[in-house]
MARBA-3410 file (N, C-alpha, C, O; in Angstrom, 1 decimal):
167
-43.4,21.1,-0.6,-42.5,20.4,0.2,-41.7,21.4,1.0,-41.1,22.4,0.4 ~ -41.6,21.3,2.3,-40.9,22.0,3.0,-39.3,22.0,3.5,-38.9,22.1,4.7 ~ -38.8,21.8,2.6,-36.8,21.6,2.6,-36.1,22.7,3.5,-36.1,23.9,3.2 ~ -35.7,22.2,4.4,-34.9,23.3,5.2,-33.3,23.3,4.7,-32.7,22.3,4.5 ~ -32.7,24.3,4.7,-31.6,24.0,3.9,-30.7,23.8,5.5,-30.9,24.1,6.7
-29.8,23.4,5.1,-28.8,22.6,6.3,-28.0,24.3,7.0,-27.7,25.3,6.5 ~ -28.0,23.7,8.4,-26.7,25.0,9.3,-26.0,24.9,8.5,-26.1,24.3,7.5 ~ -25.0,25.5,9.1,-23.5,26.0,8.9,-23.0,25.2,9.8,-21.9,24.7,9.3 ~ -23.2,24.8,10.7,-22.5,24.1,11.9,-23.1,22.2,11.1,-22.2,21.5,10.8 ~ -24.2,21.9,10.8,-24.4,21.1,10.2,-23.5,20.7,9.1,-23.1,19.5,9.2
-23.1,21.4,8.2,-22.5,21.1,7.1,-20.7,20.9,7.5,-19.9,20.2,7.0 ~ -20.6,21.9,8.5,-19.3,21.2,9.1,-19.0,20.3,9.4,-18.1,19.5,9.1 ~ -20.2,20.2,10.5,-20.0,18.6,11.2,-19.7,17.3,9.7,-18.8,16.5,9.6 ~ -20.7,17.4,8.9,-20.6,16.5,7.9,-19.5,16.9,7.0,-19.1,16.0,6.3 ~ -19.1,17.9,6.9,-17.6,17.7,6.4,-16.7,17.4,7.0,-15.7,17.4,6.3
-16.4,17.0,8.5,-16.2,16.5,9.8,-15.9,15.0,9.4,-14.8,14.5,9.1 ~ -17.0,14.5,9.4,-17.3,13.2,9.1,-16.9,12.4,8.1,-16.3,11.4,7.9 ~ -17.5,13.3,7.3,-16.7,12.7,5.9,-15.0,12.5,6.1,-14.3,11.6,6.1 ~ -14.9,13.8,6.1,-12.9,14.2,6.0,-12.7,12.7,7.4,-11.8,11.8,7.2 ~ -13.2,12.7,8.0,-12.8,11.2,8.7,-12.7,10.0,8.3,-11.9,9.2,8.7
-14.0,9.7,7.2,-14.1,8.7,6.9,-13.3,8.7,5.1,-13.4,7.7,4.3 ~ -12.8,9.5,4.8,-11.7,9.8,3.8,-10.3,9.6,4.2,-9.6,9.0,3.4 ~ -9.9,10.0,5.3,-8.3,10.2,6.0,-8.2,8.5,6.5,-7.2,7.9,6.3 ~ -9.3,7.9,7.1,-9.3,6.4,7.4,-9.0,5.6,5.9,-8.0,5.0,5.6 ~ -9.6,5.6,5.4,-9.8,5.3,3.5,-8.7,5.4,3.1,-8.3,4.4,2.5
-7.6,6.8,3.4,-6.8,6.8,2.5,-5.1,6.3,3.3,-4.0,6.2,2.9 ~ -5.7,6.1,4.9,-4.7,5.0,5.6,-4.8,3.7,5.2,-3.8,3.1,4.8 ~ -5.9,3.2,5.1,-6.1,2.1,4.3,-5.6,1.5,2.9,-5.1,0.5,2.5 ~ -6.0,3.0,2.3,-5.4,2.9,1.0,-4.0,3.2,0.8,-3.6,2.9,-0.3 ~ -3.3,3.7,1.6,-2.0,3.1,1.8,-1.3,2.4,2.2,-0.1,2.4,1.7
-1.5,1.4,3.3,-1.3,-0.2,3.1,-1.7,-1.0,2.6,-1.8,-2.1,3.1 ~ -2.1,-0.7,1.6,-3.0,-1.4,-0.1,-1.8,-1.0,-0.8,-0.9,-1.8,-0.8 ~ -1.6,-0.1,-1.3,-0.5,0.5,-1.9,1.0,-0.1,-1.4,1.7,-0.8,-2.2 ~ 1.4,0.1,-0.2,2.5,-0.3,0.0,2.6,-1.7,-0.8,3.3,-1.9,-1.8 ~ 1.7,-2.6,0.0,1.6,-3.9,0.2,1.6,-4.3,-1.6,2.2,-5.3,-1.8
1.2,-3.7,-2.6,1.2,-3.4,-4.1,2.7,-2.7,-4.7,3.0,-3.1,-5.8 ~ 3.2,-2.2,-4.3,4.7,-1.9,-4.3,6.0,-2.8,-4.3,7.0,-2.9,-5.0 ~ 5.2,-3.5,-2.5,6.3,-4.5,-2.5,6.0,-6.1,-3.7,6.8,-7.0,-4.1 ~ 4.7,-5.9,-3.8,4.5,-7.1,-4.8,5.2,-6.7,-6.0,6.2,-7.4,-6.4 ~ 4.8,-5.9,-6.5,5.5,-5.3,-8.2,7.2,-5.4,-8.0,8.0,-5.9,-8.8
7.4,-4.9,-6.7,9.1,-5.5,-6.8,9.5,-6.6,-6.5,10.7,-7.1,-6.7 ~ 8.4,-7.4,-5.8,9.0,-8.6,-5.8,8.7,-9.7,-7.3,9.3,-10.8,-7.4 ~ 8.1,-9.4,-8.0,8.0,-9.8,-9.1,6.7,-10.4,-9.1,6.4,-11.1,-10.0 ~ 5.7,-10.1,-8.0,4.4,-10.8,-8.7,3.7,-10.4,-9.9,2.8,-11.1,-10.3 ~ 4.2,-9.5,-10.6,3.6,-9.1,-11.9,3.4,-10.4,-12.6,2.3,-11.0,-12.9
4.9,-10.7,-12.9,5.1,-11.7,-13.8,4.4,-13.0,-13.5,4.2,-13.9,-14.3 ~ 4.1,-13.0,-12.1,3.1,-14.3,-12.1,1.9,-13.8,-12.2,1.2,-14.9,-12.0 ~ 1.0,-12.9,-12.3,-0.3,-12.4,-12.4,-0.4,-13.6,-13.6,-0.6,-14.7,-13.2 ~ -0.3,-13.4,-14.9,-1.5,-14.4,-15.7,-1.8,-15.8,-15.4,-2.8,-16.5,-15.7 ~ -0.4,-16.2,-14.6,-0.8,-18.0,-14.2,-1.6,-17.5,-12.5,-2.4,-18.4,-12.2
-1.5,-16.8,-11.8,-2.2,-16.4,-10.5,-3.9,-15.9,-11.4,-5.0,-16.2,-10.9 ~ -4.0,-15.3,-12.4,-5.7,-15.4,-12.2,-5.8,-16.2,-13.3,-6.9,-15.9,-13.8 ~ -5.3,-17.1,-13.9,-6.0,-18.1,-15.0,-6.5,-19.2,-13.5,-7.5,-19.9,-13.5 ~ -5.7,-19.2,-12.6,-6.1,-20.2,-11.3,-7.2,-20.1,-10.4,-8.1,-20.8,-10.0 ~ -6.9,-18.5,-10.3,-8.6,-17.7,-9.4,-9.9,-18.2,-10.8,-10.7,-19.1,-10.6
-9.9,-17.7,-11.8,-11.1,-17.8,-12.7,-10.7,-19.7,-13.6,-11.4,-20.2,-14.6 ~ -10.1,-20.0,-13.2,-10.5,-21.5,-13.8,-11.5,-22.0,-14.0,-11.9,-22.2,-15.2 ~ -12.2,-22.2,-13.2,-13.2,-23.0,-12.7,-14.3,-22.2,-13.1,-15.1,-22.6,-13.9 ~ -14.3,-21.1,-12.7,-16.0,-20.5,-13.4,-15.5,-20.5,-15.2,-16.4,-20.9,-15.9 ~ -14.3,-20.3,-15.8,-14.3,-20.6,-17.1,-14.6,-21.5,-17.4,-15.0,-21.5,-18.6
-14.7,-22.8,-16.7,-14.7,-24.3,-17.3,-16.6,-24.2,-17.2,-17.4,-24.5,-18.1 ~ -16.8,-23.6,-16.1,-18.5,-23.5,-15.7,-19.2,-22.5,-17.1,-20.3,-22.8,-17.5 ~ -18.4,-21.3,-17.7,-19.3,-20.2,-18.3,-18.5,-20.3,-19.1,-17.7,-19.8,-18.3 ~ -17.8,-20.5,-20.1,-17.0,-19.8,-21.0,-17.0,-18.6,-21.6,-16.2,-17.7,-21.8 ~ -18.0,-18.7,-21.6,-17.9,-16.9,-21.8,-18.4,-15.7,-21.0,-18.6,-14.5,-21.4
-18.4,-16.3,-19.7,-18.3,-15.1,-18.7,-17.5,-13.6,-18.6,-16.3,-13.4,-18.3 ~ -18.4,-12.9,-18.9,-17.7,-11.4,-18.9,-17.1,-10.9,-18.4,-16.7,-10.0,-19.1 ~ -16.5,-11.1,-17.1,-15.6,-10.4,-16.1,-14.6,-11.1,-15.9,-13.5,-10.6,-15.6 ~ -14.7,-12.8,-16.2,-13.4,-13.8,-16.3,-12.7,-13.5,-17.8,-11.5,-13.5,-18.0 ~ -13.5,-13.4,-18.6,-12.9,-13.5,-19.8,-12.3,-11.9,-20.1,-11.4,-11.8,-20.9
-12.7,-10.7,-19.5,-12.1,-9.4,-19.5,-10.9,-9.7,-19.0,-10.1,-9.7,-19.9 ~ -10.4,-9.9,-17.8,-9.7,-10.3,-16.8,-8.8,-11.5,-17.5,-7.6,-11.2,-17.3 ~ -8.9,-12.0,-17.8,-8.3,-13.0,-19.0,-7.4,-12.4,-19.7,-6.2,-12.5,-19.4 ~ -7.9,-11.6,-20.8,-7.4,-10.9,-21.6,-6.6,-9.8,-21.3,-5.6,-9.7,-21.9 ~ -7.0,-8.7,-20.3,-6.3,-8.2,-20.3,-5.3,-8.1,-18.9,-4.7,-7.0,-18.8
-5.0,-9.1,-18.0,-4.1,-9.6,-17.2,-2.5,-9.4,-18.2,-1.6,-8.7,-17.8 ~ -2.6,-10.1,-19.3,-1.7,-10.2,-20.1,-0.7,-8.3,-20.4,0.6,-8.1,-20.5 ~ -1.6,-7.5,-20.4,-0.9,-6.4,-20.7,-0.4,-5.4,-19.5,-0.1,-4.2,-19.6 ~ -0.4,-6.3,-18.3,0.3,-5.9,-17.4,1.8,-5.9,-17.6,2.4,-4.9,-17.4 ~ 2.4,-7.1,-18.0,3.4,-7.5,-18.5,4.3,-6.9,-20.0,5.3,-7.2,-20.6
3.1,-5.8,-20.3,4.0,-5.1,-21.7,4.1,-3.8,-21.1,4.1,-3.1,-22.1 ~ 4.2,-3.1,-20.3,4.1,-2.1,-19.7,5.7,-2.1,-18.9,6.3,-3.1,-18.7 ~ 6.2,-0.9,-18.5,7.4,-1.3,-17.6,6.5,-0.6,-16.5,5.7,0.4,-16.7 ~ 6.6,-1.2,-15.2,6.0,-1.1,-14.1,6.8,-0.6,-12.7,6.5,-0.8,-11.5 ~ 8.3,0.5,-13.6,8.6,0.8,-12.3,8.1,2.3,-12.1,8.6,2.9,-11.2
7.1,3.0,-13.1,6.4,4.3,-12.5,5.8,3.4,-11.4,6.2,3.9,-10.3 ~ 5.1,2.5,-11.2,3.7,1.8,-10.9,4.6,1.3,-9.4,4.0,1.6,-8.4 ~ 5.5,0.7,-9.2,5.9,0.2,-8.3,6.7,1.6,-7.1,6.8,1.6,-5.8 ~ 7.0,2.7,-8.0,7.6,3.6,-7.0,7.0,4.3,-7.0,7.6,5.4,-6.7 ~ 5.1,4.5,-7.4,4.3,5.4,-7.1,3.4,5.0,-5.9,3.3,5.6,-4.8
2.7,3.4,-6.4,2.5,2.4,-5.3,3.4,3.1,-3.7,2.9,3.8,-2.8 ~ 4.5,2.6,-3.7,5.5,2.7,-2.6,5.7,4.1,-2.1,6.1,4.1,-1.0 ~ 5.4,5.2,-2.7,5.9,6.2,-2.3,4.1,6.8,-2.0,3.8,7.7,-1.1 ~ 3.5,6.6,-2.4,2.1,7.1,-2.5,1.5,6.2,-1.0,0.7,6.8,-0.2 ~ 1.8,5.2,-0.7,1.3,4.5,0.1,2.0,4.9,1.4,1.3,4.9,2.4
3.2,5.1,1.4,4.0,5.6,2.5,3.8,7.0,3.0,4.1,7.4,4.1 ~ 3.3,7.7,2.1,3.0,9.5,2.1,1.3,9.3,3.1,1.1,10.0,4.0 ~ 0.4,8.3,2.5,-0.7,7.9,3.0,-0.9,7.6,4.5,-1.7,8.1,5.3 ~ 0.0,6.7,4.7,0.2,6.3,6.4,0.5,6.9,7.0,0.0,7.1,8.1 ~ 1.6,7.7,6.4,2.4,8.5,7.5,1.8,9.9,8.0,1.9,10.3,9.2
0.8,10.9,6.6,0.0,11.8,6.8,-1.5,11.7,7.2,-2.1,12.5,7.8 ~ -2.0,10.3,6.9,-3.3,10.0,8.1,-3.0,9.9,9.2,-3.8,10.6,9.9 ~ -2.2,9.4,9.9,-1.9,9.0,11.2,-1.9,10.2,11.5,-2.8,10.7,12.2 ~ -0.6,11.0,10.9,-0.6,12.5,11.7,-2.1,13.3,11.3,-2.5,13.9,12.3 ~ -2.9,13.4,10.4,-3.9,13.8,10.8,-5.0,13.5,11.6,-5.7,14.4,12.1
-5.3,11.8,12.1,-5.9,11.1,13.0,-5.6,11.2,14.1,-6.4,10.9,15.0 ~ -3.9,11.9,14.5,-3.7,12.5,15.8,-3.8,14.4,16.2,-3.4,15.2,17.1 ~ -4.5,14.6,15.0,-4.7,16.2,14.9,-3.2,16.9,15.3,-2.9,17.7,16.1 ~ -2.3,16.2,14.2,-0.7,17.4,14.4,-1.1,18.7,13.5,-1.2,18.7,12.3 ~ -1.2,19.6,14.1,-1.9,21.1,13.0,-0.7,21.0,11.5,-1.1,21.2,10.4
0.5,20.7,11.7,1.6,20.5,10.5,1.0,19.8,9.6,1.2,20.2,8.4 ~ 0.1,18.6,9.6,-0.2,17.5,9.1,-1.3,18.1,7.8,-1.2,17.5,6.7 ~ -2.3,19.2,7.8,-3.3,19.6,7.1,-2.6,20.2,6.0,-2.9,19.6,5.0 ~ -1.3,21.5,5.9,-1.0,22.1,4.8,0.5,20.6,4.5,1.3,20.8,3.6 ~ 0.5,19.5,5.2,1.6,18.8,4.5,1.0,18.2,3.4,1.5,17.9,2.3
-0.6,17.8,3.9,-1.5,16.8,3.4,-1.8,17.3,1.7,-1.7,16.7,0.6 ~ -2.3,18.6,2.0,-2.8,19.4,0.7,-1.5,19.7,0.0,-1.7,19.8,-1.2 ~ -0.1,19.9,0.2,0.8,20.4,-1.0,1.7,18.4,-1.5,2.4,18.0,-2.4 ~ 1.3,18.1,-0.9,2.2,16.2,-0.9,0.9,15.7,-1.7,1.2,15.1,-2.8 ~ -0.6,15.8,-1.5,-1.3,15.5,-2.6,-1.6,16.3,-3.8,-2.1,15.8,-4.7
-1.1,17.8,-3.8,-0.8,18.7,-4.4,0.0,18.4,-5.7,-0.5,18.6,-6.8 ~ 1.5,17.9,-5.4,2.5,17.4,-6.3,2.4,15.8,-6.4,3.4,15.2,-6.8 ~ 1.2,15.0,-6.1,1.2,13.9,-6.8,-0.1,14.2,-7.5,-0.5,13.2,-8.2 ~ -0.8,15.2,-7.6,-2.0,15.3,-8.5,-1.3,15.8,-10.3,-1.7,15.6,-11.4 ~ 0.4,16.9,-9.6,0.9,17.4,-10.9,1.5,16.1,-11.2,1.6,16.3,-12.4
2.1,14.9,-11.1,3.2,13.9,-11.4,2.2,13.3,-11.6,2.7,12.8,-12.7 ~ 0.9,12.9,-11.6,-0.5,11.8,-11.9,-0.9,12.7,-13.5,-1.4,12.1,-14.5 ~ -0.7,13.8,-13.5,-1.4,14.5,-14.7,-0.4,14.3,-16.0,-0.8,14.0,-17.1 ~ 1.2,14.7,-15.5,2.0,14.3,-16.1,1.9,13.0,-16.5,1.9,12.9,-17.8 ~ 1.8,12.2,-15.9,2.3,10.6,-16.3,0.6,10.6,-17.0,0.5,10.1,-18.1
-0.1,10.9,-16.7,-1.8,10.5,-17.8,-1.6,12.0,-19.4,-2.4,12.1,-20.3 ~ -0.6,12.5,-19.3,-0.9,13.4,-20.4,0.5,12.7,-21.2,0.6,13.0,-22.4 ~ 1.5,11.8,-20.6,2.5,11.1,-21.7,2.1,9.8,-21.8,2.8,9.3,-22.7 ~ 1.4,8.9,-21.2,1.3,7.2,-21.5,0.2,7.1,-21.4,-0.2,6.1,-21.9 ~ -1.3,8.1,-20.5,-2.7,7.8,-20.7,-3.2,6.8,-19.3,-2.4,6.2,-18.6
-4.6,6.7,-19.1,-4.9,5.8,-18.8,-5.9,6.3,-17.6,-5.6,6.9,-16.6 ~ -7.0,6.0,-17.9,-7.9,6.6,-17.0,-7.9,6.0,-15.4,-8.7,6.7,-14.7 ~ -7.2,4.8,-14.7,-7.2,4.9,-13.6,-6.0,6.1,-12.9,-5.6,6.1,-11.7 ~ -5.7,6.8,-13.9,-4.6,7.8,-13.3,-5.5,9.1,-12.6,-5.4,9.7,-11.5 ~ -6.5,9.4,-13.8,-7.5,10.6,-13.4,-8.3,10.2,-12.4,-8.8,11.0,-11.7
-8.7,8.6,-12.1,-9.9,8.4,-11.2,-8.4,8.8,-9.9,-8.5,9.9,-9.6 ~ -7.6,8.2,-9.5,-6.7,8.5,-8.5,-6.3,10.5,-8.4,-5.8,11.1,-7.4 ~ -6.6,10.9,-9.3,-6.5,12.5,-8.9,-7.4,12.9,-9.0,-7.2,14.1,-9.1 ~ -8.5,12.5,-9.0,-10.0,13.0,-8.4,-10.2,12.6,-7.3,-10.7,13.4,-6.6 ~ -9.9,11.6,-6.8,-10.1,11.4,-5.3,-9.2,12.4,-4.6,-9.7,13.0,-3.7
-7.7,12.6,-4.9,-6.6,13.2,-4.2,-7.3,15.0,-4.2,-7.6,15.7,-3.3 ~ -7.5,15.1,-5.7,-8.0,16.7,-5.6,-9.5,17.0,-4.3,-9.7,18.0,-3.6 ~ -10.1,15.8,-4.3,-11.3,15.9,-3.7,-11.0,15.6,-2.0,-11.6,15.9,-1.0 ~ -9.9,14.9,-2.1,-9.4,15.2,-0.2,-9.1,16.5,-0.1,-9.7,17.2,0.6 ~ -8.2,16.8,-0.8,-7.7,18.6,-0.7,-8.4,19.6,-0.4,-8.1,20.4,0.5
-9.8,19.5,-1.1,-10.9,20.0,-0.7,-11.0,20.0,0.9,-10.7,20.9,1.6 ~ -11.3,18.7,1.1,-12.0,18.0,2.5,-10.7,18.7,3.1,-11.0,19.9,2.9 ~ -9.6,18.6,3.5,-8.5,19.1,4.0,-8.2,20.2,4.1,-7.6,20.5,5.2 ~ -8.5,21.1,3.2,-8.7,22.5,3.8,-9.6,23.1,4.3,-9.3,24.1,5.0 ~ -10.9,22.6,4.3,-12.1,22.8,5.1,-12.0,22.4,6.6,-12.5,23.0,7.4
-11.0,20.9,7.0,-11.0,20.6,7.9,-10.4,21.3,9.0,-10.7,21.4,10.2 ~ -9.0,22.0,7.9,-7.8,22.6,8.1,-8.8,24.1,9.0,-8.9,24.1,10.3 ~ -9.4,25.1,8.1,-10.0,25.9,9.1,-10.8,25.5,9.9,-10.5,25.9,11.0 ~ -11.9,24.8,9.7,-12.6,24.7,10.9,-11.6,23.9,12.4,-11.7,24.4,13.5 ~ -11.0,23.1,12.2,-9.7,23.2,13.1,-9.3,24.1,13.7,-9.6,24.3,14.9
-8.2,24.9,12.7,-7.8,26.6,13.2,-9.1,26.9,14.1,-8.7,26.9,15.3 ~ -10.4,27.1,14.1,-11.1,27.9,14.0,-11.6,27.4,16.1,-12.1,28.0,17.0 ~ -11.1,26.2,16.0,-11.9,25.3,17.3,-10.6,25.4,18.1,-10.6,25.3,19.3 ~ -9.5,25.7,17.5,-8.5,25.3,18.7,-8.2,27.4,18.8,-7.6,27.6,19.9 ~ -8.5,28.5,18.1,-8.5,29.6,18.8,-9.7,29.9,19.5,-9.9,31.1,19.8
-10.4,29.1,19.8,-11.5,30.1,20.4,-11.6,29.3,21.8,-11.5,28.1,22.1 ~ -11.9,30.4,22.6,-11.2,30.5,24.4,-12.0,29.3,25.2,-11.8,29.1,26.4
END
């Protein structure tokens, strides 16, 4: 088999691409977030178990024992034993840090790359904190993606530098 291994200029470009289709993702994913913030303060928590006993009714009445209704069932309920204002002012503050630092990187502000990497920097140390005192593995899946933009973000960060000095 004859495998050519990829340019240098290749592997940019697709770290290019990617880091695009990541910075889009994570504007996204902060009007997801916001929009999750303002729910948690507005109190939809407390209606989550009568809000999905309404969504999965009907396939319950159809399967009773459908796996993903009856997970979802069960554990809806321990939303409500939890206090949820880490959850609501990380939501809010995480979703606001997201819009505001995609945009400025989707308009190439050169400030925007080292704000990107130390602001996901200190929510990877406050995500490790809060998973090393109460636990919980959607905390590590959210700082593996942040650590893994950082990446993408410094790579982008030079090759940037690298396109706007040369004549």
């Amino acid at each position: 088999m004859n495998r050519q291994t990829p340019k240098k200029g290749d592997v940019v470009r697709y770290a290019h691409v990617i880091f695009l289709a990541t910075i889009i993702g994570k504007l996204l994913l902060g009007v997801i977030q916001l929009a999750i913030g303002a729910l948690i303060w507005l109190g939809f928590a407390v209606k989550m178990p009568a809000f999905v006993g309404w969504v999965f009714h009907d396939e319950l009445l159809e399967d009773p024992t459908d796996l993903l209704a009856s997970w979802v069932m069960t554990n809806v309920g321990k939303i409500l034993s939890v206090d949820l204002s880490f959850y609501q002012a990380y939501f809010a503050a995480h979703g606001l840090l997201h819009v505001a630092v995609a945009a400025a990187l989707l308009f190439g502000s050169a400030w925007a790359y080292p704000a990107t990497s130390l602001t996901l920097g200190a929510f990877v140390v406050v995500q490790l904190i809060e998973w090393y005192t109460v636990g919980g593995s959607a905390v590590l899946i959210l700082t593996a993606i942040d650590v893994f933009v950082i990446g993408l973000t410094w790579i982008e960060w030079r090759t940037s530098a690298k396109r706007h000095s040369q004549p």
